[in-house]
N, C-alpha and C positions, 0 to 999 in steps of 0.2 A: 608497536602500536603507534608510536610518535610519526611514523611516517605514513601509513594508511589514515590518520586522524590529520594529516596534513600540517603539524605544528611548525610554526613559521620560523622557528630558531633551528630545527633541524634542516630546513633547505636553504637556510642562510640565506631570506629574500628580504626587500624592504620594501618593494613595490609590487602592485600587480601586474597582469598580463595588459592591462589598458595606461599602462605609465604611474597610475595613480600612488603616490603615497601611505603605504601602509600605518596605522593608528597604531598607538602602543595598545590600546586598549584589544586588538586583534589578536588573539593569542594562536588559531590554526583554524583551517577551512580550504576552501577552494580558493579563495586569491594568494593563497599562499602555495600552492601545487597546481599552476599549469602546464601546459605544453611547454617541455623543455627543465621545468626544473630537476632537479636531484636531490636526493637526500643522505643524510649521513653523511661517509666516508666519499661518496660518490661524489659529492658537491665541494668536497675538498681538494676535489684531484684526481681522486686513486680510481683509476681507470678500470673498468669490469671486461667481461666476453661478451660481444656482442649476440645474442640471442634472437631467436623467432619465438614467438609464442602466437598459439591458436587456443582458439575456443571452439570447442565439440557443444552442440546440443541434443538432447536426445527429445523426439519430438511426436508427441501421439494425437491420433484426431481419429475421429469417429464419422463416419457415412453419416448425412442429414437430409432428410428431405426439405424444399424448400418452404413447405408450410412450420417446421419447425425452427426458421432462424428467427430468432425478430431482433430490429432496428433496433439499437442502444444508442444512449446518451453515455460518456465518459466525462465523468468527475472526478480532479483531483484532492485533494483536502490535506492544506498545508499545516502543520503546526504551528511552523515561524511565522504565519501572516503572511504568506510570498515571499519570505526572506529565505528560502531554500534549507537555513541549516542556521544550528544554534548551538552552545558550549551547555554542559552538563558541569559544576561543580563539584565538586569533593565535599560530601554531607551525609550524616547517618544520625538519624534520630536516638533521643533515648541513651547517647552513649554508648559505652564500649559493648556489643553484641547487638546494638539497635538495628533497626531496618536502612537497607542504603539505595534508597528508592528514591528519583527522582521524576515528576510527574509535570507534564506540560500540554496545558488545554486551549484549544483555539476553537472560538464556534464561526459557522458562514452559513450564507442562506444560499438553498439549494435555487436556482432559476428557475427547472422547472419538476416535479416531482412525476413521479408513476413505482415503477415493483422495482424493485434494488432485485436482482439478479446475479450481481458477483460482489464482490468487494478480497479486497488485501493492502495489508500495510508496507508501507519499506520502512526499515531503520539499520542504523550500523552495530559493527559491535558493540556492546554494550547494553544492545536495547533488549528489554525485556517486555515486550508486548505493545500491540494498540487495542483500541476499539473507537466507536463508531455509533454514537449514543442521537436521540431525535430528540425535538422539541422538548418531551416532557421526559426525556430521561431513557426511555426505551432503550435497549440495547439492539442496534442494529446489525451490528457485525463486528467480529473479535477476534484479529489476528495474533497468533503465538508466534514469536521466535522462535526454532531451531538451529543449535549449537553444534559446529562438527568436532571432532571427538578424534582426530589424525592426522596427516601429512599431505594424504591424497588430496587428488581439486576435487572440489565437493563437500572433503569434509574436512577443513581445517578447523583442528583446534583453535577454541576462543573465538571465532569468528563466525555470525550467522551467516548458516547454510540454504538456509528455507526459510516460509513466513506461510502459517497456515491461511487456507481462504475460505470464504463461504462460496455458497451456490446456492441460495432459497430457490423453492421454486418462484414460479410468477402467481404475485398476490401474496404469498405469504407475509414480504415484508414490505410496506408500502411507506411513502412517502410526498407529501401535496408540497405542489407550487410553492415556491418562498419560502419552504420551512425552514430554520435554523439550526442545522446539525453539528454537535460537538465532536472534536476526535481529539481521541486523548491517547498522550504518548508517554509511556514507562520507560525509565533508562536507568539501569544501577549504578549508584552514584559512590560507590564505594573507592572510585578513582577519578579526576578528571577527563572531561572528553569534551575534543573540539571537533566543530563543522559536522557534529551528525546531523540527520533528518529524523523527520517524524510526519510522514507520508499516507496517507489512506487513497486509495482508490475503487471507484465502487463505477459500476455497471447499471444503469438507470433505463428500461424499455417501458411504452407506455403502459398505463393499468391493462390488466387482461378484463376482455370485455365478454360478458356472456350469450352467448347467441339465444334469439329466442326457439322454444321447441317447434319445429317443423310440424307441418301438419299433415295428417297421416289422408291417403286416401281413401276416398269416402264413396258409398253406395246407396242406392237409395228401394234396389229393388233385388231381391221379392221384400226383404225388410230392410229397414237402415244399419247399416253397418260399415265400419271402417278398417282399414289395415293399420296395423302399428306403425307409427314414423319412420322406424328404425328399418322396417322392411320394405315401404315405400319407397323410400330416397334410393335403393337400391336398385330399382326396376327401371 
């Protein structure tokens, strides 16, 4: 975990990728694992097998007509404040069997609002969930981590595999101009962790707008009378 958690004593670095001076106070993150470093035994010397490695996706989509795509906004929603990534402490409430829950909320206002349409969280190991709360609290969207449970890619034990997502339809979850949304990010803190994230992103299309009823065709002779909308617009 010391080496996917990027901890700066295991690739034996003191500077970043831009020259800069590492802080003692930097314990692991990404200036500590660029292009190029090593970790462990690797950074000591001891030379490995050069290797290929590919990534496979597997990849579904669905036929759409074009009346049904609509236009989104994408919104990221940082925990750190734009700082990308943050340390989790070693802390459990309550003492020995206590809760080892650590919880980190960032709010930002949205620029411009309409129907939230997708959302999902990132986080690393460690993390145990987001969500994605409005103005007065509302719960917008609530991402779950899923844990793999094996050796296979896909599903490596301890380390999340998935991140559950929404799909509201359009309208159900709405959202105005400027509003201030909180995302709050769970991580279990029953261990140290450096340079996770705590990421939200959400899928913004304007309000669905309702068309008015069509007017049905009308007669006036031998008496008044009209066709229904629904059959007219057809003819």
């Amino acid at each position: 975990m010391a080496c996917t958690e990027c901890r700066c004593d295991v690739y034996n670095v003191t500077a970043d990728w831009r020259g800069h001076a590492i802080e003692p106070g930097y314990a692991g993150g990404l200036r500590c694992c660029y292009d190029g470093t090593r970790c462990g035994a690797a950074a000591e010397g001891a030379e490995g097998k050069a290797r290929t490695v590919f990534l496979r996706y597997t990849v579904m989509w669905r036929d759409w007509s074009p009346a049904a795509v609509l236009p989104v906004r994408i919104y990221i929603f940082d925990v750190a404040g734009c700082g990308v990534e943050y340390d989790v402490e070693e802390q459990c409430s309550g003492g020995a069997g206590g809760e080892c829950v650590h919880v980190k909320t960032a709010t930002q206002a949205l620029p411009r609002g309409g129907d939230v349409v997708f959302g999902v969280a990132h986080q690393h190991a460690g993390g145990a969930g987001a969500s994605l709360h409005g103005a007065d609290g509302r719960l917008l969207c609530e991402s779950a981590a899923t844990y793999g449970g094996g050796r296979e890619a896909g599903d490596e034990a301890g380390y999340i595999v998935g991140m559950s997502t929404c799909y509201p339809r359009p309208g159900a979850v709405t959202v105005r101009d400027g509003e201030p949304l909180t995302v709050v990010s769970r991580y279990s803190s029953d261990r140290r962790h450096t340079g996770v994230m705590g990421l939200f992103y959400i899928l913004v299309a304007d309000h669905a707008r309702q068309l008015p009823p069509q007017e049905g065709l009308c007669f006036s002779f031998p008496v008044p009378w009209c066709l229904p909308s629904w059959l007219s617009s057809n003819l």
